[in-house]
C-alpha positions as a LaTeX table, in Angstrom:
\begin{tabular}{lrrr}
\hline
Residue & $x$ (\AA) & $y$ (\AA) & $z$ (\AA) \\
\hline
Unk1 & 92.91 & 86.59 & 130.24 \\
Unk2 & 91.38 & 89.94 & 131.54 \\
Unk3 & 92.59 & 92.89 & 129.02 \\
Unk4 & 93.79 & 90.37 & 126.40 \\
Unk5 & 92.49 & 91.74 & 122.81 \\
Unk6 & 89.79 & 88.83 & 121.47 \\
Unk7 & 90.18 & 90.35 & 117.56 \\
Unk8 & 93.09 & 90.30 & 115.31 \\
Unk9 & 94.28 & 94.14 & 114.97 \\
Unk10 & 94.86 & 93.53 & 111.11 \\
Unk11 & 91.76 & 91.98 & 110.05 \\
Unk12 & 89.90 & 95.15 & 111.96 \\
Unk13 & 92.53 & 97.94 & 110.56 \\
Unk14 & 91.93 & 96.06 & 107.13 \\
Unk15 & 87.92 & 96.10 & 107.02 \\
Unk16 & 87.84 & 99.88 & 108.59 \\
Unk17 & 89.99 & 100.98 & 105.81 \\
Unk18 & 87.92 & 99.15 & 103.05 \\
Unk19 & 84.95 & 101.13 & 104.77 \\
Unk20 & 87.16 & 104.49 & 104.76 \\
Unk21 & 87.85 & 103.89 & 101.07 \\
Unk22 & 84.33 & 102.96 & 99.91 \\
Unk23 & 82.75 & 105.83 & 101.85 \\
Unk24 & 85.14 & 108.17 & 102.38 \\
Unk25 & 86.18 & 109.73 & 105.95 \\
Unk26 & 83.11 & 112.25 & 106.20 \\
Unk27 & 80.72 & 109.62 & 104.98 \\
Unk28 & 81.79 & 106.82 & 107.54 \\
Unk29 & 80.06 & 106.97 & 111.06 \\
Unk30 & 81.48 & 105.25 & 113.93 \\
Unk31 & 78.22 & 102.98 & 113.56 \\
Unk32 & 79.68 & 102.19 & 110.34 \\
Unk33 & 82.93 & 101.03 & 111.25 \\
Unk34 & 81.05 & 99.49 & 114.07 \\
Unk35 & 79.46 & 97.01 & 111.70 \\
Unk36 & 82.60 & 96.69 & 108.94 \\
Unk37 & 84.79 & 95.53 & 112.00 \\
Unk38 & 82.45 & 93.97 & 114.69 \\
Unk39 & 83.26 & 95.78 & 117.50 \\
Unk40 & 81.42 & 98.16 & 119.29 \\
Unk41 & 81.85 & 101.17 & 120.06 \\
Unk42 & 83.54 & 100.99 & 123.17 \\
Unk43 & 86.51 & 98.59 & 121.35 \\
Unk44 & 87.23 & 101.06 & 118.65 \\
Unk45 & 87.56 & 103.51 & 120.90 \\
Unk46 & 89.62 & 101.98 & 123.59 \\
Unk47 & 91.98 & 100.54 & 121.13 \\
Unk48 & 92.05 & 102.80 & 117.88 \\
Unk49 & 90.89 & 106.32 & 119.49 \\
Unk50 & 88.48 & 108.30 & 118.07 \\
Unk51 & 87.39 & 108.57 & 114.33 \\
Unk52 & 90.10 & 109.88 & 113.15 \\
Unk53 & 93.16 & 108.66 & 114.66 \\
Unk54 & 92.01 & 105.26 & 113.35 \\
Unk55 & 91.57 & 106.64 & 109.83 \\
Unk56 & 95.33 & 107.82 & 110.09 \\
Unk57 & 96.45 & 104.22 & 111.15 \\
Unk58 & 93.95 & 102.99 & 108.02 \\
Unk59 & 96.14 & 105.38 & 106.00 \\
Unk60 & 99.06 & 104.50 & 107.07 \\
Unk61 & 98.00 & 101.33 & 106.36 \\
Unk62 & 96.86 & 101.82 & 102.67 \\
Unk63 & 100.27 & 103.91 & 101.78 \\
Unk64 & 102.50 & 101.08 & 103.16 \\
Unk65 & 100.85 & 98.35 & 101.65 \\
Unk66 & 100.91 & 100.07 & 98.00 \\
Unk67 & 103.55 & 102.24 & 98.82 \\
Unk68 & 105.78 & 99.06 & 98.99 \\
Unk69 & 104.48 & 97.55 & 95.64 \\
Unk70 & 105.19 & 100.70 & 93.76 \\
Unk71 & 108.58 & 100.41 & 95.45 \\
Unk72 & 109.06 & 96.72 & 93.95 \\
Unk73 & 107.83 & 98.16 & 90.27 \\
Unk74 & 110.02 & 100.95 & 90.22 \\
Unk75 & 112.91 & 98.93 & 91.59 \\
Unk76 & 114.56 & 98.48 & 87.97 \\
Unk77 & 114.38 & 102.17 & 86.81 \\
Unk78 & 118.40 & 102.24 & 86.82 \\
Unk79 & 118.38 & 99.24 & 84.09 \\
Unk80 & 114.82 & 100.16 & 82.62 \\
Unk81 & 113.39 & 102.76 & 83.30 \\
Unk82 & 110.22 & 102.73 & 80.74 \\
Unk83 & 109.42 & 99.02 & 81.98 \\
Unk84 & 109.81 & 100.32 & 85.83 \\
Unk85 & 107.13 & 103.44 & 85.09 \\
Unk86 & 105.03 & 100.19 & 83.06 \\
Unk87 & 104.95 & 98.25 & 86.52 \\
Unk88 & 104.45 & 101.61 & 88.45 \\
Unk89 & 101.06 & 101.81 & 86.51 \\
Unk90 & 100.27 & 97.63 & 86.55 \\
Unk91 & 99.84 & 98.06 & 90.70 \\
Unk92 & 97.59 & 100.69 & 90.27 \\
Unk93 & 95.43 & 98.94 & 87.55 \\
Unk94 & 95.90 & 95.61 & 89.23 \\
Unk95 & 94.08 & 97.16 & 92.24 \\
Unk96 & 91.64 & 98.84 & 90.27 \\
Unk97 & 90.62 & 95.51 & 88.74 \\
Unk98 & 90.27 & 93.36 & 92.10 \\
Unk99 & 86.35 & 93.12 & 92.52 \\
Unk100 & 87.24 & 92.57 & 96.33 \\
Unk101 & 88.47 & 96.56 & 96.44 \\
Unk102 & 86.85 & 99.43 & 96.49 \\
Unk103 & 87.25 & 101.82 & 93.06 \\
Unk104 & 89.53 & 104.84 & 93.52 \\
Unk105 & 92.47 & 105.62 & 95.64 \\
Unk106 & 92.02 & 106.39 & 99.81 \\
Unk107 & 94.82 & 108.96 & 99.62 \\
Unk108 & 93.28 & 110.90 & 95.96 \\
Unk109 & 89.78 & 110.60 & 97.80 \\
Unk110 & 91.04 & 111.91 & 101.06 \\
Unk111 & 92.93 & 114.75 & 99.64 \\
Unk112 & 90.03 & 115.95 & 97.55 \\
Unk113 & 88.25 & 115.99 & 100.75 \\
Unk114 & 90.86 & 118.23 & 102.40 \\
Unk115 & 88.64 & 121.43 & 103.43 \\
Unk116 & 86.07 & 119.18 & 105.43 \\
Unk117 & 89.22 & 117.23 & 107.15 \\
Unk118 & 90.48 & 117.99 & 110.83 \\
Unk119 & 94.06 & 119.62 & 109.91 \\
Unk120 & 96.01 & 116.98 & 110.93 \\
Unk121 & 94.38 & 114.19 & 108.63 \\
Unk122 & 94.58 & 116.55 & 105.87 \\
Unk123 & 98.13 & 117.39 & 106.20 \\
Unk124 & 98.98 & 113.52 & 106.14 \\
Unk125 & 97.16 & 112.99 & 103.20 \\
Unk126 & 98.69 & 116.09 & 101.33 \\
Unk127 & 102.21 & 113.74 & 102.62 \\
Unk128 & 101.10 & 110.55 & 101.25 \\
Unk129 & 100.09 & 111.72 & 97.89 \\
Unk130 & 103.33 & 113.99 & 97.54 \\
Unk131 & 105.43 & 110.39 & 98.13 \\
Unk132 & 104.34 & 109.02 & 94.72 \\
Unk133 & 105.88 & 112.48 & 92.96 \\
Unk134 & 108.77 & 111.82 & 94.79 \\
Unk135 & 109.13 & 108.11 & 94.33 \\
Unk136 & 108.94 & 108.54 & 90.46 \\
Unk137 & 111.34 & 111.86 & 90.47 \\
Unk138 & 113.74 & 109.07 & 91.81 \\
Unk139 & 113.18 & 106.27 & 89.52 \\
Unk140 & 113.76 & 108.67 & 86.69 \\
Unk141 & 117.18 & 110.23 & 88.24 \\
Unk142 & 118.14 & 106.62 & 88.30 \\
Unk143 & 116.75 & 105.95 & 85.02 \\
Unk144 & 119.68 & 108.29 & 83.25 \\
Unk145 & 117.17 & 112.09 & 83.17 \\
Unk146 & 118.53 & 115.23 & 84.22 \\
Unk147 & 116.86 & 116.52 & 87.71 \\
Unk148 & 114.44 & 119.53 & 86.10 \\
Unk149 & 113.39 & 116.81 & 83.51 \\
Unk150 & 113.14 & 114.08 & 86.12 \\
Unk151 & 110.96 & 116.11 & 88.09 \\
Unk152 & 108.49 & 117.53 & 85.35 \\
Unk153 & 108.26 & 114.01 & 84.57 \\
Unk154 & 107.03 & 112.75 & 87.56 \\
Unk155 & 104.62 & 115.30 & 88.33 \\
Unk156 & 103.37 & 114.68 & 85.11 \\
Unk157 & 103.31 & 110.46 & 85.65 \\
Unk158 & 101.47 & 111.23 & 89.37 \\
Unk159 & 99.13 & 113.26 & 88.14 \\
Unk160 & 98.07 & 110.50 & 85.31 \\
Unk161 & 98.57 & 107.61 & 87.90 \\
Unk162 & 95.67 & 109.35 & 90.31 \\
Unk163 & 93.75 & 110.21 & 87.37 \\
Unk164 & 93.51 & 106.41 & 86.40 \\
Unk165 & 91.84 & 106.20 & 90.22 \\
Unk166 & 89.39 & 109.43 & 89.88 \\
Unk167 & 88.21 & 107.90 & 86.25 \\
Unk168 & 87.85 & 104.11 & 87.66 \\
Unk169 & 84.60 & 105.85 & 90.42 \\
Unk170 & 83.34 & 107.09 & 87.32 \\
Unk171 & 82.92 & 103.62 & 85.99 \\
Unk172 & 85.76 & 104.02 & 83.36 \\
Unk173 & 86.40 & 100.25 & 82.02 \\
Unk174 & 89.77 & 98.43 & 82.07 \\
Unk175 & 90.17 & 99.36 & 78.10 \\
Unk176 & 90.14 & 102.87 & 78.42 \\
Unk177 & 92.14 & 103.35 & 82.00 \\
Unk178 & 94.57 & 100.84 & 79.68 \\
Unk179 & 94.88 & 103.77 & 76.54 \\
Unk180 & 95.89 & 106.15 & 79.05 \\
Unk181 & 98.79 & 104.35 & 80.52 \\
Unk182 & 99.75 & 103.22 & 77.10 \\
Unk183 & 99.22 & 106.65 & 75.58 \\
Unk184 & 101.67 & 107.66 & 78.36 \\
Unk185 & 103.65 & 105.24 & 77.87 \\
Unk186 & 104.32 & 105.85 & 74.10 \\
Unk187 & 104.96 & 109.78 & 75.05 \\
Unk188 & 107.57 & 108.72 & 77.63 \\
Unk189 & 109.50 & 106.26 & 75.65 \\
Unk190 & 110.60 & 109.54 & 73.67 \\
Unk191 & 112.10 & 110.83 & 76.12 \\
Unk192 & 113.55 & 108.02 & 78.89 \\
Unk193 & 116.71 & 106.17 & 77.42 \\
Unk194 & 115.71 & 102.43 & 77.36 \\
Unk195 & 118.29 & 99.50 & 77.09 \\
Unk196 & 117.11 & 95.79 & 76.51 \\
Unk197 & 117.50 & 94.33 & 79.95 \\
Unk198 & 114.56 & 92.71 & 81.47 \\
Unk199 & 113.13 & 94.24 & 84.79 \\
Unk200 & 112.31 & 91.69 & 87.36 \\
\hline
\end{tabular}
């Protein structure tokens, strides 16, 4: 049927933002995505836009997907909170450890991109990385901490959670990117009250 799409919209979003995320927006070329998706030019454009308005739907894309599983970890922080902020960190070392992803984070690599960035994409980028912060400020309020706390806290666990993504691009192995969540682990089991109950 004339106008009918002939390619799944998923499978294309999905390989474009494996490009975006091994390369980087400034790095990826049209041509590029061209070849990671199979369509030509003339199909990306007609049903994606330009360059970046389908990076923003690839975005979108990436912070739903992991946005959700975070969600799902950090789901128990009312009961347990130390075991939610445990599976906060498992998604993000689980991904780091499938040898079908790229290393890193698309939202840490974006942001540090910023300055080179047409406003818009940076601004959405500057949202999507701000959502973890607030996710874990959250969890914590949940988890029994006083706001102030709650929130030093979760800057704090953000800041080591994208620092587990910068360090995997520099070829850190699972070990060590496993002593810093433990390491933070250990510091934050001083300070969250913990009860026995199993988080599921």
């Amino acid at each position: 049927m004339a106008g009918k799409k002939q390619f799944d919209v998923d499978t294309v979003l999905d390989a474009a933002m494996i490009q975006f995320w091994r390369a980087g927006h400034a790095a990826t070329s049209v041509d590029d995505l061209s070849r990671a998706t199979g369509l030509n030019r003339s199909s990306l454009y007609s049903s994606f836009g330009d360059k970046d308005e389908l990076f923003l739907q690839c975005l979108q894309r990436y912070v739903t997907r992991y946005g959700g599983k975070y969600d799902t970890a950090l789901s128990c922080a009312a009961d347990q909170p130390l075991r939610a902020v445990e599976a906060f960190f498992e998604v993000t070392l689980e991904r780091i450890a499938d040898p079908e992803l790229p290393d890193g984070c698309l939202v840490a690599q974006t942001v540090m991109a910023s300055t080179v960035l047409r406003p818009s994409v940076a601004q959405r980028a500057q949202v999507a990385i701000g959502l973890q912060r607030t996710r874990l400020r959250a969890a914590l309020t949940a988890g029994g901490l006083p706001e102030l706390r709650a929130d030093a806290l979760a800057l704090h666990l953000a800041a080591v959670n994208q620092s587990l993504a910068v360090m995997s691009r520099s070829e850190a192995g699972h070990g060590q990117l496993r002593v810093i969540v433990d390491v933070t682990l250990d510091a934050l089991a001083q300070t969250l009250p913990v009860n026995g109950r199993v988080c599921r």
